[in-house]
N, C-alpha and C positions, 0 to 999 in steps of 0.2 A: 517512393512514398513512405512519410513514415509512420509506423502501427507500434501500437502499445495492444497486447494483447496480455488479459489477465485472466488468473484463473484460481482454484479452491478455494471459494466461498462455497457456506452451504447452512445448516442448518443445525446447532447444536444446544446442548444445554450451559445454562449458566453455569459458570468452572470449567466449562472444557476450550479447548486449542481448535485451532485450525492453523494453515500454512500457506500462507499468497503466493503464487507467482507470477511475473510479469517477467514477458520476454518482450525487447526492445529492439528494434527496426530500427536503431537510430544510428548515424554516425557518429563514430568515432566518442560511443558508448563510453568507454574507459573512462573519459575526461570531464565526465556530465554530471552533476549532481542528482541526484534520482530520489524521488519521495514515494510516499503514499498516503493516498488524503482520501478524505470517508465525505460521503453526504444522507444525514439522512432524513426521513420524507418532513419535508416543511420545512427545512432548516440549510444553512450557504453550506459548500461544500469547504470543508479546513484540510488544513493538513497536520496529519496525523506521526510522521516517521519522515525523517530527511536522512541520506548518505550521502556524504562529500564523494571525490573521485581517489580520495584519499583514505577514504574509511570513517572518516567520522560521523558519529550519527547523535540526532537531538532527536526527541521527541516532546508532543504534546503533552501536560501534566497529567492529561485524563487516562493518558494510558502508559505513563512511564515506569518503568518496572516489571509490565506487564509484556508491553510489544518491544520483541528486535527485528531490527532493519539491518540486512545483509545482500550481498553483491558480488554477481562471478560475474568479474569481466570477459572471461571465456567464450561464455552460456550466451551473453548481453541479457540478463536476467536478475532481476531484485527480487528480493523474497520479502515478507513479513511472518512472521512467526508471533501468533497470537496467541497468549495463556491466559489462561483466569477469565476468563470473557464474561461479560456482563451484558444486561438484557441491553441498558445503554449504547453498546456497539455496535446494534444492529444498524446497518448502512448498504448502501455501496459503495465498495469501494475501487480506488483508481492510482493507476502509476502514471506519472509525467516526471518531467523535469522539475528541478528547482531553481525558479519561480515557475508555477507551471505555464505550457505555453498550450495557447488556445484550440491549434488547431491539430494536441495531436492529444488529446483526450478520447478514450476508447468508451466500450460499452460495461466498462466494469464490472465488477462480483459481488454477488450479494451475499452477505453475512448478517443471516438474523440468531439471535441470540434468545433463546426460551426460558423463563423464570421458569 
């Protein structure tokens, strides 16, 4: 069964960091494009950070510059490394695959962000 399990959300001030991780239960991890996408309340959930299997990473404009998206195929785990954070980013958020697939969406981490 496959699990996306995420974690270090929390609660910080506007300008400070946090650090996601997501460990992945998926087959054959290596080869998967892997994201992280935010939802937050009242709004569709987007995606925020994509890594190819390759290393390539795009990000969303609203946070480019700001967030990197990184990958130990080792671990089976993707990170987000989030600087400068804004009250805006407050969400939850979630790792899947890219395009994400439906049924393996976890319980997310919350990141709210305090003016």
């Amino acid at each position: 069964q496959v699990q996306l399990v995420e974690s270090g959300g929390g609660l910080v001030q506007a300008g400070g960091s946090l650090r996601l991780s997501c460990v992945a239960s998926v087959s054959r991890f290596s080869i998967k494009a892997m994201g992280w996408y935010r939802q937050a309340h009242g709004k569709q959930r987007e995606l925020v950070a994509g890594i190819t299997s390759g290393g390539r990473t795009n990000y969303a404009d609203s946070v480019k510059g700001r967030f990197t998206i990184s990958r130990d195929n080792a671990k089976n785990t993707v990170y987000l490394q989030m600087n400068s954070l804004k009250p805006e980013d407050t969400a939850v958020y979630y790792c899947n695959e890219v395009p994400g697939v439906w049924a393996y969406w976890g319980q997310g981490t919350q990141v709210t962000v305090s003016s």
